[in-house]
N, C-alpha and C positions, 0 to 999 in steps of 0.2 A: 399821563401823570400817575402816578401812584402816593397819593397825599401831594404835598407839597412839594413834590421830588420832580424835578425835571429829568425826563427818561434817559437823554442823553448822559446822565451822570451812569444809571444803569449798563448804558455799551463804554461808556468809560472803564468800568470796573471788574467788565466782562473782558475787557481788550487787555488789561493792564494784566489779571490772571494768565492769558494767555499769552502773554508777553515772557512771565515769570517760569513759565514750562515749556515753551519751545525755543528752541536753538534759533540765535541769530541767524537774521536770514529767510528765517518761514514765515511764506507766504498767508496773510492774512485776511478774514472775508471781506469781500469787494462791500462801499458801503450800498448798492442795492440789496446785496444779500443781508446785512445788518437790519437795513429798514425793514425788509421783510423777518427775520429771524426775532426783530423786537418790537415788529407791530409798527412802526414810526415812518415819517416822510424820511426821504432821500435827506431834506439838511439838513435833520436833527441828528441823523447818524453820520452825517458830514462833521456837522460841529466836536463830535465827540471822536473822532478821526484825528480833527484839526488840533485837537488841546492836546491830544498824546504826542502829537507829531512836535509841537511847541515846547515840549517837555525834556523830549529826545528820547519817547517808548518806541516809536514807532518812526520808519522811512515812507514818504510818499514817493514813487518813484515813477516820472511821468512814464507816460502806456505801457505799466506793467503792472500798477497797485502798490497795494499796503503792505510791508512787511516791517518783522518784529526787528529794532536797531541793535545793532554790534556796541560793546559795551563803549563808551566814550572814552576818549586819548585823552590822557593827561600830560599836558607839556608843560613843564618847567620854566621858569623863567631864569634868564641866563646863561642859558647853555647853551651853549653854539654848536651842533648836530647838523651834517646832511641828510634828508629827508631818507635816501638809503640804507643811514646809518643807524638815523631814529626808531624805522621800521626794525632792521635788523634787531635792535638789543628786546626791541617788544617781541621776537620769534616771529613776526610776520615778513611776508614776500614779497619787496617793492617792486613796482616795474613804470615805466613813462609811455604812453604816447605820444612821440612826437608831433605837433602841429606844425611849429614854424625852425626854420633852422637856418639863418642869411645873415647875411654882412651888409649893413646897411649906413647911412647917415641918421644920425640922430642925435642934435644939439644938445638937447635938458641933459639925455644920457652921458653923453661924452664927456659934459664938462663937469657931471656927478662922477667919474670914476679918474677926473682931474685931466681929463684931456682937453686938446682946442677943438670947439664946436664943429669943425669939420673936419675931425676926424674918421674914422672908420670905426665899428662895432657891430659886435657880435650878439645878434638878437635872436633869443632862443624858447621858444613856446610849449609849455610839454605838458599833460595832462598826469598826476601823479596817483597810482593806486599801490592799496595793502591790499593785498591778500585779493587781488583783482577787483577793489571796492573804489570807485574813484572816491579821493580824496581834498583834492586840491587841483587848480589850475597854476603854473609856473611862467609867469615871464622873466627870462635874465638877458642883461646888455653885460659884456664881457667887453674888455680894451681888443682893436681890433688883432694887434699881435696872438690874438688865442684865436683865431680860425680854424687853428687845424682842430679843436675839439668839436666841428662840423663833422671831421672824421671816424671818432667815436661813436660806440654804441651807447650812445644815448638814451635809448629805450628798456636797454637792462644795468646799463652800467652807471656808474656816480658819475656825477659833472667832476664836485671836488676832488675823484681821484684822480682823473684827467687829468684838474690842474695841477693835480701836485706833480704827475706823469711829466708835466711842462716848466718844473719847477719851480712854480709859487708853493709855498707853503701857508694853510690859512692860518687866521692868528684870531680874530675878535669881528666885530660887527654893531655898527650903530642902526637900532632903527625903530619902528613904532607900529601900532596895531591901531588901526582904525576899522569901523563896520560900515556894509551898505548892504542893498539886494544885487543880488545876480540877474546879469541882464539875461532878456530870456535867449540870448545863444550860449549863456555859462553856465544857466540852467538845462540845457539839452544837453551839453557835454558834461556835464557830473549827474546827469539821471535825478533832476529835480524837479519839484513843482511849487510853479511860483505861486507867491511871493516867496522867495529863499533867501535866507541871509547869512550872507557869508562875514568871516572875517579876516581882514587883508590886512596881512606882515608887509612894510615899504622897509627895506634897509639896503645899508650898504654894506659888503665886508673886504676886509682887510687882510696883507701879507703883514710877518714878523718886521715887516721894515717901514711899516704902515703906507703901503701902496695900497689905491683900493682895486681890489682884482674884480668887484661883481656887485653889479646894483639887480637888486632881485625885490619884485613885488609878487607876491603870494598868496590866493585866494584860498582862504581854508573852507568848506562846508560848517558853518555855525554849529550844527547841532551836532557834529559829530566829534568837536574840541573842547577841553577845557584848559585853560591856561592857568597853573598853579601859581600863587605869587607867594611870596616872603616880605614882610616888614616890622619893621621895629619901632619903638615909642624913642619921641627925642632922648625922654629921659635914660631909655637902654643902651641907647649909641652914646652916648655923653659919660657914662659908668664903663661899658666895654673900652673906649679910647683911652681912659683917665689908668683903669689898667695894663690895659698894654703899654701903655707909657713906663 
């Protein structure tokens, strides 16, 4: 302690400095080396690891360490983007790892993209990075008539260009953002350390003819999103109508 100061606020504000002059990216002291460098046990310079990492200073990234975080994505609300697309306008490099890629039975799904429950669909698992940074986990069920985007490169190429390639054209998308933690096989494939909380996009989307071509659930890494919103007071929407009228 230094007066009334809890030390750990001291590697907080030493971590945050170095946060503010090294490039996204760099590797930061492991906390034995903290404890030692500030005199303290292993969890007081745990704690003070843990609050920057809560914050979104810093990545924990299981067996590899602390590094300083990439600045945070801001997403829009409304706007209906492919993940390739979204990367693209940020000047970053999208790419997937495919996990799962099959044609399968799956009730809930089939009868969410308006099919009969024994149907066919196209169940497709992909790990999504920027700039080789995993970002997100991807599941999509696809009507099984889209099989042949099995064929497709997957891994560097857009799902939705394929579809259009197969002539759906996208049009719009209903769907919602709930949170949870990542189980710990979601946290070894996005390079996390649990407890990590993600946040998970469930929607469905839609062609110009309002077919729905793709029910897609979406694990985003929590700390590395923010979702921008827009809203208005009743009484703004009630003056904007009464003019456009």
């Amino acid at each position: 302690m230094n007066g009334s100061r809890p030390r750990y606020q001291a590697i907080e504000e030493w971590l945050t400095e170095q946060c503010k002059s090294l490039p996204p990216g760099s590797l930061l002291p492991s906390e034995p080396e903290l404890a030692l460098q500030f005199s303290v046990s292993r969890m007081t310079a745990r704690q003070a690891v843990q609050n920057l990492a809560k914050s979104g200073l810093v990545e924990r990234r299981q067996g590899a360490g602390t590094f300083v975080a990439p600045p945070l994505l801001h997403r829009r609300e409304g706007v209906l983007l492919s993940f390739t697309e979204d990367m693209r306008r940020r000047g970053m490099k999208s790419s997937s790892r495919l996990l799962t890629g099959e044609v399968v039975i799956s009730p809930e799904d089939a009868i969410a993209l308006g099919l009969q429950p024994s149907s066919w669909v196209v169940r497709l698992e992909r790990v999504r990075f920027a700039d080789e940074m995993p970002l997100a986990i991807e599941r999509v069920f696809l009507p099984g008539e889209f099989s042949a985007v099995l064929d497709y490169d997957l891994e560097h190429g857009s799902l939705h260009d394929a579809l259009r390639d197969m002539g759906r054209q996208i049009s719009h998308a209903h769907g919602y953002v709930t949170a949870r933690l990542a189980t710990s096989a979601e946290a070894e494939i996005l390079g996390l350390t649990t407890p990590a909380p993600l946040l998970v996009e469930s929607r469905t989307i839609y062609d110009t003819v309002e077919r729905p071509v793709e029910r897609t659930e979406t694990c985003y890494v929590a700390s590395r999103w923010v979702i921008d919103t827009g809203t208005y007071a009743l009484g703004s929407m009630e003056t904007t109508a009464s003019s456009a009228g």
